[in-house]
ROPA-593658 format. One record per residue (C-alpha): z, x, y. Coordinates in Angstrom, 3 decimals. Layout:
N
+----------+----------+----------+
|       zz |       xx |       yy |
+----------+----------+----------+
|        Z |        X |        Y |
...
+----------+----------+----------+
//
This chain:
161
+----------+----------+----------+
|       zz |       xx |       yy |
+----------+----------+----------+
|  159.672 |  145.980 |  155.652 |
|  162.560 |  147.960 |  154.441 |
|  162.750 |  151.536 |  153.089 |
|  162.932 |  150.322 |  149.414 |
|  159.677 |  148.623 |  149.842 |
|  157.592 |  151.081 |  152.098 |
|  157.130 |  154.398 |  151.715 |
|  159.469 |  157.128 |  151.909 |
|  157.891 |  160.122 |  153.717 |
|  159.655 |  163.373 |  152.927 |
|  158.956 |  167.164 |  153.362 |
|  157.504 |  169.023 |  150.265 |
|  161.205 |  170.719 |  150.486 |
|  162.979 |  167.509 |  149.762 |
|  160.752 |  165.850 |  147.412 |
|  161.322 |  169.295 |  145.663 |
|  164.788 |  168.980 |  145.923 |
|  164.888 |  164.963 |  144.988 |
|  163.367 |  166.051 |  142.012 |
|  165.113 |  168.957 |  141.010 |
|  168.034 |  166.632 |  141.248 |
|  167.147 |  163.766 |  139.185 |
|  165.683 |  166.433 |  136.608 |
|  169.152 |  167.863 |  136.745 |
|  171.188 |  164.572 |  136.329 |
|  169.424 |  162.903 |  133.775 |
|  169.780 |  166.162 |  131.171 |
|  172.463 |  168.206 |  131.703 |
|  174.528 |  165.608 |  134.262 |
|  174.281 |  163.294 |  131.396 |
|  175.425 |  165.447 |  128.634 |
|  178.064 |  166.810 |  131.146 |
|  179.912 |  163.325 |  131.182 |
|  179.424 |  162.203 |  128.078 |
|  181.072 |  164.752 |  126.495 |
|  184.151 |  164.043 |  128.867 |
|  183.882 |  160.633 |  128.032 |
|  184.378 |  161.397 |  124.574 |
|  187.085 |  164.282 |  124.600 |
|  188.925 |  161.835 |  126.792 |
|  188.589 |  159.091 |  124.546 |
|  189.792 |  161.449 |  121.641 |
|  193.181 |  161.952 |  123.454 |
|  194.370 |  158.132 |  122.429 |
|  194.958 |  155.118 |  124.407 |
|  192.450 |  154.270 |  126.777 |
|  194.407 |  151.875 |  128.735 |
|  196.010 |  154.241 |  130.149 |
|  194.024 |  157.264 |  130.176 |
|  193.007 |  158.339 |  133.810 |
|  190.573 |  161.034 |  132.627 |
|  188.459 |  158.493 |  130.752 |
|  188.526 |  155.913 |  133.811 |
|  187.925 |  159.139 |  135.889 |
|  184.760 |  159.988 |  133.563 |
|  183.220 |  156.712 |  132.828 |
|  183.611 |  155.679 |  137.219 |
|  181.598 |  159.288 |  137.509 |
|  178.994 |  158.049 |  135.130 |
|  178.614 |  154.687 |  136.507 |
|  178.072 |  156.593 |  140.508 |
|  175.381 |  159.321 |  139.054 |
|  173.506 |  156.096 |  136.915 |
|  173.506 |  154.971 |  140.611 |
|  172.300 |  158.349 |  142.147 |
|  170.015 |  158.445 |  139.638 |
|  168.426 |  154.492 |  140.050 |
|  168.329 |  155.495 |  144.051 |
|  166.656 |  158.895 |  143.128 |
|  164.498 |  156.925 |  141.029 |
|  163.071 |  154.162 |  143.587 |
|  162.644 |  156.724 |  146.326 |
|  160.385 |  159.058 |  144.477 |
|  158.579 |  156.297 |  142.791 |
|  157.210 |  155.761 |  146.600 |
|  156.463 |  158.971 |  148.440 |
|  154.290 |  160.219 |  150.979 |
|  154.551 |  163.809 |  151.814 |
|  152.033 |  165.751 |  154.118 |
|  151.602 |  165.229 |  158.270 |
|  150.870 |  161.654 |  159.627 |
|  147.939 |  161.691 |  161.277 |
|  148.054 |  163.358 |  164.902 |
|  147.235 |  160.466 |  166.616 |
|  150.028 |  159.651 |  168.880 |
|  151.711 |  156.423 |  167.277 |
|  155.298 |  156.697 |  166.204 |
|  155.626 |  156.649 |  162.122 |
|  157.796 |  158.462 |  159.714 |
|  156.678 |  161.994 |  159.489 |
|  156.476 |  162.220 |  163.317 |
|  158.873 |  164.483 |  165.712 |
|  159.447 |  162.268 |  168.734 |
|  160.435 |  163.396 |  172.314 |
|  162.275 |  160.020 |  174.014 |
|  164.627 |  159.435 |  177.252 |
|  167.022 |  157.637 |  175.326 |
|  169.148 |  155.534 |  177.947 |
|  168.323 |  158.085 |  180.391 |
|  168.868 |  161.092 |  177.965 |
|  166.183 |  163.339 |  176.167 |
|  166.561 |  163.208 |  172.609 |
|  163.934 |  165.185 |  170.071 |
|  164.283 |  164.111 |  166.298 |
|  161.907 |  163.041 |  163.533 |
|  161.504 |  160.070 |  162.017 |
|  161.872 |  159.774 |  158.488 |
|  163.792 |  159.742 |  155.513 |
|  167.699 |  160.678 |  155.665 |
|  167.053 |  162.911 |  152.472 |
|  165.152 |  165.279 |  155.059 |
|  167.973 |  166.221 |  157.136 |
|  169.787 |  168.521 |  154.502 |
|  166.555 |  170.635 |  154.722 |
|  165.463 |  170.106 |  158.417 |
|  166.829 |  171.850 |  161.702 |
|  166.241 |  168.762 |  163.570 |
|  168.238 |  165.312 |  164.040 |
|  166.728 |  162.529 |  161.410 |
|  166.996 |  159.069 |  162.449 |
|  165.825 |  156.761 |  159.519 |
|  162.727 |  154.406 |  160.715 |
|  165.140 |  151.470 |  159.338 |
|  167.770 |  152.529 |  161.997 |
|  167.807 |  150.108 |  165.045 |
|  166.194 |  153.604 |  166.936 |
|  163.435 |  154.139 |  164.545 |
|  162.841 |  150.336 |  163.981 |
|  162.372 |  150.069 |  167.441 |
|  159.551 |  152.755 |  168.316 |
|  157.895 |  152.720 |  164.810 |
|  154.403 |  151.500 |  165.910 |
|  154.674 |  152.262 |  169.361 |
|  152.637 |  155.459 |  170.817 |
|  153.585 |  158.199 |  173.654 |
|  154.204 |  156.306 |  177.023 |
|  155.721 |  152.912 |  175.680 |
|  159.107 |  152.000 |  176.877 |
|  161.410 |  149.733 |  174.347 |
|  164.612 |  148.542 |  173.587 |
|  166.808 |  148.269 |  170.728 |
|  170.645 |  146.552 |  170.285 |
|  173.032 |  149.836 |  169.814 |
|  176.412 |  148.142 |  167.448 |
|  177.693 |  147.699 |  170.437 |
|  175.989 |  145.229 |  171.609 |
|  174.363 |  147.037 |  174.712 |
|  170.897 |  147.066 |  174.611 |
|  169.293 |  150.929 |  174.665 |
|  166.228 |  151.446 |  176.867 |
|  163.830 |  154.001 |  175.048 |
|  160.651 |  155.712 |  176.259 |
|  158.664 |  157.418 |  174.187 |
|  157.381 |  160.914 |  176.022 |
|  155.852 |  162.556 |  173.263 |
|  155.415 |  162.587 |  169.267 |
|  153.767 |  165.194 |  167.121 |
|  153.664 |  165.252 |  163.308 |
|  156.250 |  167.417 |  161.495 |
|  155.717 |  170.449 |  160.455 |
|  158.818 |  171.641 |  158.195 |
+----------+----------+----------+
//
């Protein structure tokens, strides 16, 4: 599955925030460009008229924040996984990653404005690789570089903002 088709998970911060921010771009975002669109349009020639270009490439990236925004709220889980050991988003995991301890939380990217705590996406080759898994496995995942990462998973508790 990918994150488009599962569900995000996401602190009651960021799904406040996520919201706040499509409320925000579909009113006064909107009426915010289209007025540029127009007083540049009013200044002549739109061939050559950077601040038109300028204003209509801005709409076509916040339709696009707004689509993304869309999709990802449409989906949503917010609360604490279950406390049951097994690695899902919404957990805070403790891992020897190639040797090193690492403590982050799985979940969505969207968190980590709001959280103190590394994020690692449970579509990233890391998160892929222990979602499902439960305290004591030890896994592997390809880094880019083609080495493959040893993982063990020492401990995982659900988040607690």
């Amino acid at each position: 599955m990918t994150e488009t088709t599962q569900a995000t998970w996401l602190t009651q911060e960021a799904f406040d925030r996520l919201k706040a921010e499509l409320a925000h771009l579909e009113a006064e975002g909107r009426s915010e460009i289209t007025e540029r669109i127009a007083a540049a349009r009013d200044e002549g020639d739109l061939k050559e008229n950077g601040g038109y270009h300028a204003a209509r490439e801005e709409q076509a990236k916040q339709e696009a924040r707004i689509r993304e925004l869309k999709q990802k709220l449409r989906n949503v889980q917010i609360g604490t996984p279950p406390d049951d050991g097994v690695i899902e988003p919404g957990m805070v995991v403790t891992a020897l990653v190639a040797g090193d301890e690492m403590v982050f939380l799985l979940g969505s990217r969207e968190i980590a404005g709001t959280a103190d705590i590394d994020v690692f996406s449970p579509t990233s080759p890391l998160g892929a690789a222990i979602s499902g898994h439960s305290v004591g496995d030890t896994v592997s995942y390809v880094a880019p570089n083609g080495n493959e990462i040893p993982v063990e998973i020492t401990a995982a508790k659900p988040f607690q903002g």
